[in-house]
C-alpha positions in Angstrom: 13.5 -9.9 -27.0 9.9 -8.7 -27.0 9.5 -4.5 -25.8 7.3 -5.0 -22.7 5.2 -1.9 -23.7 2.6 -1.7 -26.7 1.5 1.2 -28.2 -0.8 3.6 -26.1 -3.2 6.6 -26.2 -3.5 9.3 -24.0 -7.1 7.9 -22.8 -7.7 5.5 -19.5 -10.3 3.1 -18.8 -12.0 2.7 -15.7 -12.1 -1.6 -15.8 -13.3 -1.6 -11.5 -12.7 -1.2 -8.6 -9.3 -2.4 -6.5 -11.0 -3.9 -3.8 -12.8 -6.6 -6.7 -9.2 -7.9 -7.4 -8.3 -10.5 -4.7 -5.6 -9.5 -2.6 -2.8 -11.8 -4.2 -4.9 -12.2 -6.6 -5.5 -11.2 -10.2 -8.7 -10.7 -12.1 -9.2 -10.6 -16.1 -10.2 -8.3 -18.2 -11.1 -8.7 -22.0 -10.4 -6.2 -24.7 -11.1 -6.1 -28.3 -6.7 -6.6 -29.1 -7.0 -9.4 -26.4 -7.2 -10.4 -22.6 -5.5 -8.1 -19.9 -4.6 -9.5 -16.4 -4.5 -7.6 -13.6 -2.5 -8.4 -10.5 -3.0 -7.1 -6.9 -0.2 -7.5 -4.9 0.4 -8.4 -0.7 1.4 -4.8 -0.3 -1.6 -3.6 -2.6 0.3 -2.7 -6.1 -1.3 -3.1 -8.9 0.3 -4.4 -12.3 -1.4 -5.4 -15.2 -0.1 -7.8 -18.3 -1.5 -9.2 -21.5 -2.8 -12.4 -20.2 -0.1 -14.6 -22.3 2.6 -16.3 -20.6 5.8 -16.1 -23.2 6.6 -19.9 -23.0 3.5 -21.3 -23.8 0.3 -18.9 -24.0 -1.1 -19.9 -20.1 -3.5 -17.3 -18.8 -1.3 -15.6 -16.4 -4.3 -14.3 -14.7 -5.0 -18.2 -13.1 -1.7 -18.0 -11.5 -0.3 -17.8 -7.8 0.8 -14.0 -7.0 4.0 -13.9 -5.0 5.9 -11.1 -3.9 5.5 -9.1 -7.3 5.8 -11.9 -9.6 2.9 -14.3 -11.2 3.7 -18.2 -11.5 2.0 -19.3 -14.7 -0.4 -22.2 -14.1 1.1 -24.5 -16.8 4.3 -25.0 -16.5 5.0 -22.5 -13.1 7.4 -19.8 -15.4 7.7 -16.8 -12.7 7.1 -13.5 -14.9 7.7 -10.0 -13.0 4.7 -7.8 -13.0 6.5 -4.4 -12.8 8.8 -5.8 -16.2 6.7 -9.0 -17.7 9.9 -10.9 -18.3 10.4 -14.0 -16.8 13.0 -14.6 -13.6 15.4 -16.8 -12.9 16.5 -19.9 -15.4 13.6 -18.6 -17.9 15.2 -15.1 -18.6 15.6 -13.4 -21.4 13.3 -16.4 -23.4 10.2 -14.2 -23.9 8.4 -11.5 -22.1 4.5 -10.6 -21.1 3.9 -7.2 -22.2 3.4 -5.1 -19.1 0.0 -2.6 -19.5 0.5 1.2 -17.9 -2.1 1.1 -15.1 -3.1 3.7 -12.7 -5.6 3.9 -9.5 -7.5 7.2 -9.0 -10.6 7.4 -6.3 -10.0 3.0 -5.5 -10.4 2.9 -9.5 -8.2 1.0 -11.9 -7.2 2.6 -14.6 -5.7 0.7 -17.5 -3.9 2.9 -20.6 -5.8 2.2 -23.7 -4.0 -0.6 -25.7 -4.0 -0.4 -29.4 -2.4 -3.8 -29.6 0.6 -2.7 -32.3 3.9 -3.4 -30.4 6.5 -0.7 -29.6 9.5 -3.6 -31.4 
């Protein structure tokens, strides 16, 4: 099994405001090591995951938010945002690595991602 976290530095970036991600929503951000999805959740949490379903590489970030999980759009795996890994019958078979992510002054805040893996 994948580690959910990848390599980070001590530096944040701003990437918007919380009120631009949809309320059960999610909204995409591109990097240089690769896309980042960022969920918004009914009760206002905010996760964020490389944009890569395990199974087969759908953008997580044109999924349906429920509860604090993410169906993907191809094939409807349910990934938890707070872990990446997928729930029920898909368990253990792959996980989306999770990004630290932090909200200061309605701001999100994503960790810098190197993109080398924590294995």
């Amino acid at each position: 099994m994948n580690a959910p976290i990848h390599s980070i530095a001590h530096d944040w970036r701003d990437v918007g405001a919380v009120a631009d991600i949809p309320l059960r929503g999610a909204r995409r951000v591109q990097t240089a090591q690769g896309d980042i999805a960022i969920f918004r959740t009914g009760d206002e949490r905010v996760f964020a995951l490389i944009d890569r379903c395990p199974h087969k590489g759908g953008p997580l970030s044109q999924g349906i938010v429920h509860g604090q999980a993410v169906a993907c759009p191809l094939h409807n795996w349910t990934i938890d945002l707070a872990t990446g890994e997928p729930t029920g019958a898909d368990a253990g078979k792959g996980c989306a690595p999770t990004i630290p992510v932090r909200i200061e002054a309605g701001r999100v805040l994503l960790a810098h991602w190197t993109g080398d893996r924590d294995d």
